[in-house]
C-alpha positions in Angstrom: -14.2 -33.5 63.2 -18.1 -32.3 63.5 -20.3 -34.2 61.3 -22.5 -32.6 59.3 -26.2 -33.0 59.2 -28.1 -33.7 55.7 -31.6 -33.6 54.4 -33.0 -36.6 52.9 -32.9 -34.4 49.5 -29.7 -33.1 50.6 -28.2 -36.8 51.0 -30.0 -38.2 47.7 -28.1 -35.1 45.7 -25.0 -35.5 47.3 -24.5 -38.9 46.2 -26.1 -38.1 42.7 -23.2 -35.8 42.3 -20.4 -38.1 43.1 -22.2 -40.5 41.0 -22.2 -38.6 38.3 -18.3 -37.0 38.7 -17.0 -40.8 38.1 -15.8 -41.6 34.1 -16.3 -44.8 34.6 -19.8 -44.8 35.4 -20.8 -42.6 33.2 -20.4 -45.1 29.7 -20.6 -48.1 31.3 -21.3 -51.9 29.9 -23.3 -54.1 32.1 -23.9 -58.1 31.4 -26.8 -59.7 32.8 -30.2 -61.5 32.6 -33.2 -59.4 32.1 -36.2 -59.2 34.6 -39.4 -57.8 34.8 -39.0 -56.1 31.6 -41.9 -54.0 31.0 -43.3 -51.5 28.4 -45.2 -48.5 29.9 -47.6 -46.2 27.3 -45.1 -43.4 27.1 -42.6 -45.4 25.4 -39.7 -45.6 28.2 -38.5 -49.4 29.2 -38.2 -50.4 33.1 -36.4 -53.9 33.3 -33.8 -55.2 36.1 -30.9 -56.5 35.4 -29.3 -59.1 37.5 -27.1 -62.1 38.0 -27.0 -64.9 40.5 -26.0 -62.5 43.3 -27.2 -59.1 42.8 -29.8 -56.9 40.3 -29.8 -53.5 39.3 -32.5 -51.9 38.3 -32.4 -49.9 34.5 -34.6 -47.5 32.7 -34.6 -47.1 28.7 -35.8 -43.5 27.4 -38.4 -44.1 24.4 -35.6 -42.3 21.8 -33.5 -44.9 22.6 -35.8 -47.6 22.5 -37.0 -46.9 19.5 -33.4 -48.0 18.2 -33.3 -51.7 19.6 -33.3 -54.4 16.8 -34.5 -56.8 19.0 -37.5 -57.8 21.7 -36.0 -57.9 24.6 -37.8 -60.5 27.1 -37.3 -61.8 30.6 -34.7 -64.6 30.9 -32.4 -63.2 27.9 -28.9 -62.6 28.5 -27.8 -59.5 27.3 -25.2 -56.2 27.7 -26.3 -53.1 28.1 -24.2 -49.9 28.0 -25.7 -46.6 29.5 -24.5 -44.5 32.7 -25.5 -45.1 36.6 -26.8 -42.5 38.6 -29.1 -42.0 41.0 -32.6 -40.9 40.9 -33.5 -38.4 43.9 -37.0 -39.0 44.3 -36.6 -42.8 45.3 -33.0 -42.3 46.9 -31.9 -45.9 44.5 -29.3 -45.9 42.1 -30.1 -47.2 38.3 -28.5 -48.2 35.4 -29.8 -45.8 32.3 -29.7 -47.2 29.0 -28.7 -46.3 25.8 -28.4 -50.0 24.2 -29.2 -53.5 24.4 -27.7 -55.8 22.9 -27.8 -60.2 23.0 -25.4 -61.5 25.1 -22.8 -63.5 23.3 -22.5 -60.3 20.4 -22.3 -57.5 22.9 -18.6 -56.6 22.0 -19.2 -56.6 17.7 -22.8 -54.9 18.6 -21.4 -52.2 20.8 -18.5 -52.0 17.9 -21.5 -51.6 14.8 -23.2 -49.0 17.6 -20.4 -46.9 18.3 -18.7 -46.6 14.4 -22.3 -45.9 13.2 -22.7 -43.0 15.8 -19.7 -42.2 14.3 -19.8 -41.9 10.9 -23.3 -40.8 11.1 -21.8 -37.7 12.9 -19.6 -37.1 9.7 -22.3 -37.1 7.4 -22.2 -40.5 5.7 -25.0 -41.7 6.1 -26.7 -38.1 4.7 -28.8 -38.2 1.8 -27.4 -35.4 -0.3 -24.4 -37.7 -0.4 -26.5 -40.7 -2.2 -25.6 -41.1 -6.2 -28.4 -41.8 -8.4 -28.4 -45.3 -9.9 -27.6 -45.4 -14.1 -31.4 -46.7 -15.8 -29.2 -48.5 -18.7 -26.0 -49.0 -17.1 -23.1 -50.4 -20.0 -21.1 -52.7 -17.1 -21.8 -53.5 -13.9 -18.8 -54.8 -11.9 -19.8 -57.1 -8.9 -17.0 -56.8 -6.0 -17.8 -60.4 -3.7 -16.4 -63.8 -3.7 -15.5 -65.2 -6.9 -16.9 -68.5 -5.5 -19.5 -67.6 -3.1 -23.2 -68.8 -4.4 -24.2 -65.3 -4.8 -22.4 -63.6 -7.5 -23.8 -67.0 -9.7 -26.7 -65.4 -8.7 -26.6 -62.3 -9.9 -24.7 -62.8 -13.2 -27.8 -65.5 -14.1 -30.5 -62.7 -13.2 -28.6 -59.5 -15.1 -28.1 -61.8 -17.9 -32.0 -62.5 -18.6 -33.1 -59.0 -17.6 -30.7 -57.1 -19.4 -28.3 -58.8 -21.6 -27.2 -55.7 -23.3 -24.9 -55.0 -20.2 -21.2 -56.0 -19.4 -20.9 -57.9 -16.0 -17.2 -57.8 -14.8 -16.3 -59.7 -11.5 -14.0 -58.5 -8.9 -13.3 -61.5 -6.4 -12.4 -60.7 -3.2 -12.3 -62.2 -0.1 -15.4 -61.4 2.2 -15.0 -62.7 5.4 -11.9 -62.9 7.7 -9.3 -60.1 8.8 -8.2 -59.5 5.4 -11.7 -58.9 3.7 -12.4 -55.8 4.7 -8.8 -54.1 3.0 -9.5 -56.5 -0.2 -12.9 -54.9 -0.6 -11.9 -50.9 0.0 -9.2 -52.2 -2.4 -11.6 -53.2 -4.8 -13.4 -50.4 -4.6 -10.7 -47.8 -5.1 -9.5 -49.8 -8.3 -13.0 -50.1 -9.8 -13.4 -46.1 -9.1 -9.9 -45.2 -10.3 -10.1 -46.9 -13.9 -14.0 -46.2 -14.6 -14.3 -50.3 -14.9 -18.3 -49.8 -14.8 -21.0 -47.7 -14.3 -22.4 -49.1 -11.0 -21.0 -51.1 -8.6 -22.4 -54.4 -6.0 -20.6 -55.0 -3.2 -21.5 -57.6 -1.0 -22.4 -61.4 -0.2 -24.5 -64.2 1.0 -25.8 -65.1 4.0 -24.3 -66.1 7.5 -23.7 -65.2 10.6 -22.8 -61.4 12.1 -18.9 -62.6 12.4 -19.4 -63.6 8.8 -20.8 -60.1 7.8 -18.4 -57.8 10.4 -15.9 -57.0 6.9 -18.8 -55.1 5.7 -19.3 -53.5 9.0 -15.1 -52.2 8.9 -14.5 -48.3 8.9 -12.2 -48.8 6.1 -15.1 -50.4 3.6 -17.6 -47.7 4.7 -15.1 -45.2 3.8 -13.8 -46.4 0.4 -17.8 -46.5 -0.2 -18.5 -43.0 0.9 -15.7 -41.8 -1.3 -16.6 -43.9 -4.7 -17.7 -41.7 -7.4 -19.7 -44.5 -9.2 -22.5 -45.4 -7.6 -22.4 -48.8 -5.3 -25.7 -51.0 -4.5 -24.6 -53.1 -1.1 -26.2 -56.2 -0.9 -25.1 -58.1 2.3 -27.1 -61.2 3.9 -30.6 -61.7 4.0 -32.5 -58.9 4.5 -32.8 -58.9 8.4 -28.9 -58.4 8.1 -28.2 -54.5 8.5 -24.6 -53.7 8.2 -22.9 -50.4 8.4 -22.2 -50.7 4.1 -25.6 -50.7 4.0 -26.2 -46.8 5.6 -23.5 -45.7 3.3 -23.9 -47.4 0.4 -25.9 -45.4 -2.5 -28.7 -47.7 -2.5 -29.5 -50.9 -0.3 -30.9 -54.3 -1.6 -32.0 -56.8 0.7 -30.7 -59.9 -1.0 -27.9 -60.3 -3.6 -30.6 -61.0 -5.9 -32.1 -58.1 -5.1 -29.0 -56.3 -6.3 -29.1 -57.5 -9.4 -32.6 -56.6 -9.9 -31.5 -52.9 -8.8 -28.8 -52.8 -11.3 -30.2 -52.9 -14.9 -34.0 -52.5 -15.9 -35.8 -55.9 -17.0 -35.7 -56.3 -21.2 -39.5 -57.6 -20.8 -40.6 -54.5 -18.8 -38.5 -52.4 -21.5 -40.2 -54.2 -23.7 -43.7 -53.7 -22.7 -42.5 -49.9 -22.1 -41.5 -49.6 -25.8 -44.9 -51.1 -26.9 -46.9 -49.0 -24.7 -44.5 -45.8 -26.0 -45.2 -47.1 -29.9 -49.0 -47.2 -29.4 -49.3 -44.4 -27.9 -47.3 -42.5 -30.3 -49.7 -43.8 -33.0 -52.4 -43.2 -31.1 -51.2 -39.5 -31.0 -50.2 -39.0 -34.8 -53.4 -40.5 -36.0 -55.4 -37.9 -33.5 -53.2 -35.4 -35.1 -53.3 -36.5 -38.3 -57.5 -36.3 -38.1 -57.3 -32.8 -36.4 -55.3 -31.4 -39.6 -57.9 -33.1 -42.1 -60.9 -31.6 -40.3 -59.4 -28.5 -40.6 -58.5 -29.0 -43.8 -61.8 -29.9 -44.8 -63.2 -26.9 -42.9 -60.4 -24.5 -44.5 -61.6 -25.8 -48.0 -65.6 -25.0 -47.1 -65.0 -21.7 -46.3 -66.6 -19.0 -48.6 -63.3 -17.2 -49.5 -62.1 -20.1 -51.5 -65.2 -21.5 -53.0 -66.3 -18.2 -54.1 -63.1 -15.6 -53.8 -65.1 -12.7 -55.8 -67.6 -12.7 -53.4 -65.7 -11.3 -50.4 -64.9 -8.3 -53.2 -68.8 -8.0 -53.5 -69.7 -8.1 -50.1 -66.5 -5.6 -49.2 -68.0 -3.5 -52.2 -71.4 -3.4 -50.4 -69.8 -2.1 -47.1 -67.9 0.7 -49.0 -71.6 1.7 -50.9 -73.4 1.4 -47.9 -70.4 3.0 -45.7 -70.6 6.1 -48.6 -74.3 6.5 -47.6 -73.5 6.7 -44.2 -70.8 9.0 -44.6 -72.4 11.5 -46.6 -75.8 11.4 -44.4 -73.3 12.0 -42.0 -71.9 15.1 -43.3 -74.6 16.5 -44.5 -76.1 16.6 -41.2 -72.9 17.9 -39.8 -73.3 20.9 -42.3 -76.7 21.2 -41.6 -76.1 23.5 -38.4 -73.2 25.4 -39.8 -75.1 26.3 -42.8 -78.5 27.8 -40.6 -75.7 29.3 -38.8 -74.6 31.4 -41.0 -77.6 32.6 -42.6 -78.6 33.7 -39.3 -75.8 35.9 -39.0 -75.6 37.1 -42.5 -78.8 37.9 -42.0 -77.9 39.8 -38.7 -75.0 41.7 -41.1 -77.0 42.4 -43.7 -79.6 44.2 -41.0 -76.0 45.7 -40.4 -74.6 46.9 -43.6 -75.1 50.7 -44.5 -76.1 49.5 -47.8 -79.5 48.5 -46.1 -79.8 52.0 -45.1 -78.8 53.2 -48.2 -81.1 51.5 -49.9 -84.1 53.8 -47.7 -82.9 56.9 -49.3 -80.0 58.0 -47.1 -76.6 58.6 -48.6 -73.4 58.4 -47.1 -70.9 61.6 -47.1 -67.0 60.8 -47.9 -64.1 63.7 -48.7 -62.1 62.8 -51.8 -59.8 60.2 -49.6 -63.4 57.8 -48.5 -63.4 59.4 -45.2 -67.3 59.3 -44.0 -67.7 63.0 -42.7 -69.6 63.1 -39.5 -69.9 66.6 -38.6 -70.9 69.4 -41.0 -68.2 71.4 -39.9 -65.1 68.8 -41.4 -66.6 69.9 -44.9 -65.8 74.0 -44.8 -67.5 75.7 -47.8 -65.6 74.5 -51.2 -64.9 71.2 -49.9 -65.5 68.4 -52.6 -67.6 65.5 -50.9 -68.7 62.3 -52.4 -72.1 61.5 -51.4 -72.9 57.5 -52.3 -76.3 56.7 -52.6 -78.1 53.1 -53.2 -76.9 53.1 -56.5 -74.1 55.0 -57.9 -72.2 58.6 -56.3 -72.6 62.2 -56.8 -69.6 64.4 -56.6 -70.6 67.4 -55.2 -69.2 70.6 -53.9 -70.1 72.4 -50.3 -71.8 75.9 -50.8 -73.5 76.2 -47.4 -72.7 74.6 -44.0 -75.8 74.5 -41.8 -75.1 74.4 -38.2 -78.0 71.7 -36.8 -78.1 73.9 -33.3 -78.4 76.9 -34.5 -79.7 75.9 -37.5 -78.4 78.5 -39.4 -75.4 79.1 -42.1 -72.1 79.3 -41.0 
């Protein structure tokens, strides 16, 4: 068989890709001690991890650095879980990280990692989902140990701040393998018969083990699906626990919880005080607006002296009057020089005028004016008018003008 001859590119990518074609490698958890862990300005983390015989060396991208909940250092045990391949450039395999986690909690961190990747894919953690707290909630029903330090707690601090509201206790166990089925249980009951009108789940302090029921897919889920709204209130507050993403609201301490739950009576008091002066306050600056304009109503002319707007409106009509008739006189003025012009220019007209010089004017019987000697034939009556009066006359003679002689 003829071997064949690689590049050192060639070689790097070749084993790259059968790096990378093994399952197993590719979600793989690692235990060791960390070495040389250092911090570069872009964000990414460059440790080695090793044992008493070997080391590997490991790179953490900044995005997933940023999710650590913890300072890694050199000399800490811890697992990490990420994928080995191998980077081409240097020709040496690494380990690439998604998480770290403590040695000695490795198996319930990678557990908390991987259902929180899950449910956060589902949309449980989403804020749309969250339920608004009540302000003056009538019960509040507390779902933890009936014996546990804590729910003492919180009934002493809900009592002095609000002792108007109803505290019901649902004990359940809170640690151990049956915990996390009491407290879904709980849930479901409280939901299903309306027992309050928020809900705190939750407990005191202690150790992760001591926390993992509240960290159990079948509590997250019975939370998600309440339709009352739920505080969780779990350890101290360093202590982050899946109920916790879920939940409607988060409280850092039981105590805190309580606090969330129902307003303070001395804050509600102050409130009330603050509302009640400020209401006054507001009716008195009302109550002084109205008067003012009361008083300024009551000063005004028209109702000290009510004839006098008649006086002053029977002024403006007089002197309106003047102005109308000023108005139409001199409108007329130009209509009336009008038409004397033109009677005048009529009168130039009229025959009367030219009667009145010693003319006459010539009609037959009917008022016809004759124009021509010839429409009067000898015998014809004519009507001569004159300035003043008419002669009825008879035609002896027609004179022709061009010939001047009878016809």
């Amino acid at each position: 068989m003829q071997s064949q001859t690689f590049s050192v590119s060639q070689l790097n990518e070749f084993v790259k890709s059968l790096l990378d074609s093994v399952p197993q490698l590719s979600g793989i958890y690692v235990k060791g001690e960390l070495s040389n862990y250092k911090i570069y300005p872009s964000g990414h983390h460059y440790f080695t991890l090793k044992d008493q015989q070997s080391a590997v060396r490991c790179v953490m991208f900044r995005a997933q650095a940023a999710r650590l909940r913890f300072r890694p250092a050199d000399g800490m045990k811890v697992t990490a879980f990420g994928r080995v391949t191998l980077f081409p450039r240097d020709g040496a395999f690494q380990l690439y990280c998604d998480s770290l986690s403590p040695d000695g909690i490795g198996e319930l961190y990678v557990a908390f990692e991987q259902l929180k990747e899950k449910l956060g894919r589902e949309g449980l953690f989403a804020q749309e989902h969250k339920k608004p707290l009540p302000l003056y909630p009538e019960t509040v029903a507390i779902i933890t140990s009936g014996s546990g330090a804590a729910v003492h707690d919180m009934i002493r601090i809900m009592r002095r701040r609000f002792p108007l509201a109803k505290i019901k206790v649902l004990p359940v166990r809170v640690q151990g393998p049956e915990a996390p089925a009491e407290i879904a249980g709980a849930i479901r009951y409280a939901c299903r018969y309306r027992v309050a009108d928020v809900l705190i789940t939750g407990r005191g302090g202690g150790s992760i083990e001591d926390l993992w029921a509240f960290n159990d897919e079948r509590v997250a889920r019975a939370i998600f699906a309440a339709d009352i709204p739920i505080i969780s209130a779990v350890g101290h507050e360093p202590d982050v626990t899946i109920a916790d993403f879920v939940a409607d609201a988060r409280a850092a301490t039981p105590t805190h919880a309580a606090q969330q739950a129902v307003p303070d009576r001395a804050e509600l008091s102050e409130r009330i005080q603050s509302l009640s002066l400020r209401m006054l306050r507001a009716q008195n600056n009302r109550l002084q607006q109205q008067r003012s304009r009361l008083q300024n109503i009551a000063a005004k002319r028209v109702l000290s002296n009510p004839l006098a707007v008649v006086q002053d409106k029977r002024m403006l009509l007089g002197h309106l009057q003047k102005e109308l008739f000023h108005a139409a006189a001199a409108g007329l003025a130009g209509p009336k020089q009008d038409l004397a012009r033109l009677s005048a220019s009529l009168d130039a007209l009229s025959p009367l005028k030219v009667l009145g010089r010693g003319y006459a004017m010539v009609t037959d019987e009917d008022g016809v004016p004759l124009r021509r000697a010839k429409d009067a034939p000898v015998g014809t009556k004519v009507i001569s008018r004159l300035a003043e009066g008419a002669l009825c006359c008879r035609v002896e003679n027609v004179i022709d003008e061009n010939r001047e002689e009878k016809l």
